[in-house]
C-alpha positions as CSV (number, residue, x, y, z in Angstrom):
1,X,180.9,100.7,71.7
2,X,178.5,98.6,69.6
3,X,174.5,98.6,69.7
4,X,173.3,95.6,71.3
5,X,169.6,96.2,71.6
6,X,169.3,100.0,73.1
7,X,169.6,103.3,71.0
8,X,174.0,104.3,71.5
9,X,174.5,107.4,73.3
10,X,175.5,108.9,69.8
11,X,172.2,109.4,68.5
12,X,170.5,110.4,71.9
13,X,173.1,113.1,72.0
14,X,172.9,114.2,68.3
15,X,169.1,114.2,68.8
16,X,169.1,116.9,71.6
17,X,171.9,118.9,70.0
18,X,170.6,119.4,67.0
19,X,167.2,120.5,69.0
20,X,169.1,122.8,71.0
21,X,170.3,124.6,67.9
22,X,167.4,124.3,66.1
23,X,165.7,126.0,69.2
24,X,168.1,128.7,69.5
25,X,168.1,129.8,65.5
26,X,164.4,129.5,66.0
27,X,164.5,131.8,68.7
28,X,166.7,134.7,67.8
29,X,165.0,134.4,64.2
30,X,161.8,134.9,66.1
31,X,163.0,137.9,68.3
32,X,164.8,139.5,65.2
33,X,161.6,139.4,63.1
34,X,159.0,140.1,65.7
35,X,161.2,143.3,67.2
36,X,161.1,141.8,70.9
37,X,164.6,143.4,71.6
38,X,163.1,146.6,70.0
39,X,161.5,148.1,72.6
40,X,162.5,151.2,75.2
41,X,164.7,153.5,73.7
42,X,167.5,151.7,73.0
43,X,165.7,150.0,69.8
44,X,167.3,146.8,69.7
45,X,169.1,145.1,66.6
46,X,166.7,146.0,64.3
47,X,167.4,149.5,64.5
48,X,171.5,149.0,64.3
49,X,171.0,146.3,61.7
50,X,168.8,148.0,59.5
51,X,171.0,149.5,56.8
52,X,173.6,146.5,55.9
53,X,171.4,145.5,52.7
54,X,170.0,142.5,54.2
55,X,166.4,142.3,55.4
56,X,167.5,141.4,58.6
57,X,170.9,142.3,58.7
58,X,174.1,139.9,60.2
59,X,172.5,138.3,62.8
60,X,169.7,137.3,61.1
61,X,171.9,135.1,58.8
62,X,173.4,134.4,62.1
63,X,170.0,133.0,63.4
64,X,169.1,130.9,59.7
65,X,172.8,129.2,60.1
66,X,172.1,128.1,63.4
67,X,168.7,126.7,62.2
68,X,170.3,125.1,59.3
69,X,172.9,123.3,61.3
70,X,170.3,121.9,63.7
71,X,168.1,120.6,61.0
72,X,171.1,118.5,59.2
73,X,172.3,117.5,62.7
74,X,169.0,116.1,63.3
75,X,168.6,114.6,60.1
76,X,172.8,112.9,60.7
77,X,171.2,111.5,64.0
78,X,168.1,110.0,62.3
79,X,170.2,108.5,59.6
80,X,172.5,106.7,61.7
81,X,170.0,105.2,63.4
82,X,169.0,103.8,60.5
83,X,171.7,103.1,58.6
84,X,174.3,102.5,61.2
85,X,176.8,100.4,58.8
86,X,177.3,104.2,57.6
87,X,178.4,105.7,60.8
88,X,181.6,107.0,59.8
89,X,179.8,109.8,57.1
90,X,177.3,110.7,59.3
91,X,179.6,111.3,62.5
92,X,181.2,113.4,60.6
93,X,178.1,115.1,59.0
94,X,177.3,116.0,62.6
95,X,180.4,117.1,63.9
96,X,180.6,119.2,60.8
97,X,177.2,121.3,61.5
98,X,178.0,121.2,65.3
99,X,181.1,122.9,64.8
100,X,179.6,125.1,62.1
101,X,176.6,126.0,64.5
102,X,178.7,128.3,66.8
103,X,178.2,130.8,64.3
104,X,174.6,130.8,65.1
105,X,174.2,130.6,68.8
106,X,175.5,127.2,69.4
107,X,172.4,125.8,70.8
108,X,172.4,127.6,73.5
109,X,176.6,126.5,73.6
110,X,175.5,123.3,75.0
111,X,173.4,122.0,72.1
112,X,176.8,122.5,69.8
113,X,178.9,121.1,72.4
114,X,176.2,118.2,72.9
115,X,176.5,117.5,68.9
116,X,180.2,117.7,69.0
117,X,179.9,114.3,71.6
118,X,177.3,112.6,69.4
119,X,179.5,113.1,66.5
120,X,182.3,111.9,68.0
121,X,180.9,108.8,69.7
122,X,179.1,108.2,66.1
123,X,182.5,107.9,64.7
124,X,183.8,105.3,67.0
125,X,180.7,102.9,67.0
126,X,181.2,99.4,65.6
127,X,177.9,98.1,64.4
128,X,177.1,94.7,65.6
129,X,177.8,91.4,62.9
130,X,173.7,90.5,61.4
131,X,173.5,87.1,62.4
């Protein structure tokens, strides 16, 4: 694979991984803080999480890895666009928080899985020569 004038496949895919897990964290942070699983009697996570010591219990850490993960995949995909001749450290920056995102909802499964591509085609790129 090299570059040759269009954005490689690796950063496209990072780029929506990493917003796919971003998203997700985002998302069951949002419905673990806001109560929206706590209504009707059943009372949600909030009520089963509430006495583990941790303001919003296991999956709330859950919810902040996966956000984590998203942001530095994003951030792996930005930097090798711009510093491609460094490919090798950030492929393996994003398969590294791609992997690690399963903890938090994956993305939705596909964003990890998504990341876990970009990651790998990052690491097989060959930058093209500067004239």
């Amino acid at each position: 694979m090299s570059w040759e004038g269009r954005p490689p496949i690796a950063i496209v895919l990072s780029l929506i991984g990493g917003s796919l897990m971003l998203l997700s964290g985002a998302m069951m942070f949002m419905m673990l803080m806001y109560g929206w699983m706590g209504f009707g009697m059943m009372g949600g996570y909030m009520g089963m999480m509430e006495n583990v010591g941790v303001p919003f219990g296991f999956m709330g850490g859950l919810s902040l890895v996966g956000m984590a993960s998203g942001i530095l995949v994003i951030i792996g995909a930005v930097m090798l666009s711009f510093r491609p001749a460094e490919h090798e450290a950030w492929g393996i920056v994003i398969l590294t928080f791609s992997v690690i995102s399963f903890l938090g909802m994956g993305g939705f499964l596909i964003g990890a899985i998504l990341g876990i591509i970009g990651g790998a085609f990052a690491l097989s790129l060959k930058p093209a020569a500067k004239a």
